[in-house]
C-alpha positions, 0 to 999 in steps of 0.5 A: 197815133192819131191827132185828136185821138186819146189813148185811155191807158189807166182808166180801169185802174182809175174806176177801180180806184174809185169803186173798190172803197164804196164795195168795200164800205157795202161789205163792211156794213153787211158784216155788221148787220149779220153780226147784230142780228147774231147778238140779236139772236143770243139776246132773245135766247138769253131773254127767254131762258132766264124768263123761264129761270126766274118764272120757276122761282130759279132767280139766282141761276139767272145772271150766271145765265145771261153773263154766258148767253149775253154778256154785258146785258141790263135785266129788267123784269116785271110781273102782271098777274101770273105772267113774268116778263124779263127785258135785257138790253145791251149795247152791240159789239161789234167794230164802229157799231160798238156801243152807238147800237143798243139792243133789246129783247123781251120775253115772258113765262108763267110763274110757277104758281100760274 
């Protein structure tokens, strides 16, 4: 070998190491932005069919909905007129996102006498 001349044995090992945690942490967030959108997804459902439930005068099947579709979820409802509105919220679960995301979802039905 020559003077002056360094061997770079090592330094793909070295970049590995030093890539792999800031790939690992962008998978790790990706996961968890799928899955909140997924709960995301279910809140909205659950919203709209226990609007539904209660817009035709069918409140008492609602809980036993939303504890299936959304468990865990806070109900909130009001009426405007003839137009009912349910709100759920809940907080995400999923890994470290577990409980500091909460999510929302609102969804609105005609009562049954509209």
């Amino acid at each position: 070998m020559r003077a002056g001349v360094r061997r770079d044995d090592g330094s793909v090992a070295a970049e590995f190491a030093v890539v792999l945690p800031a790939v690992l942490a962008v998978v790790a967030l990706a996961v968890g932005a799928v899955g909140a959108a997924s709960q995301s997804v279910r809140l909205a459902d659950a919203a709209a069919v226990a609007a539904r439930q209660t817009a035709r005068g069918d409140a008492g099947a609602v809980p036993v909905t939303v504890a299936a579709l959304a468990p865990g979820a806070r109900v909130a409802s009001s009426v405007d007129g003839a137009v009912l509105c349910l709100s759920l919220t809940r907080p995400v679960s999923l890994g470290p996102l577990s409980g500091v995301v909460t999510l929302s979802a609102r969804s609105c039905a005609p009562t049954a006498g509209g």
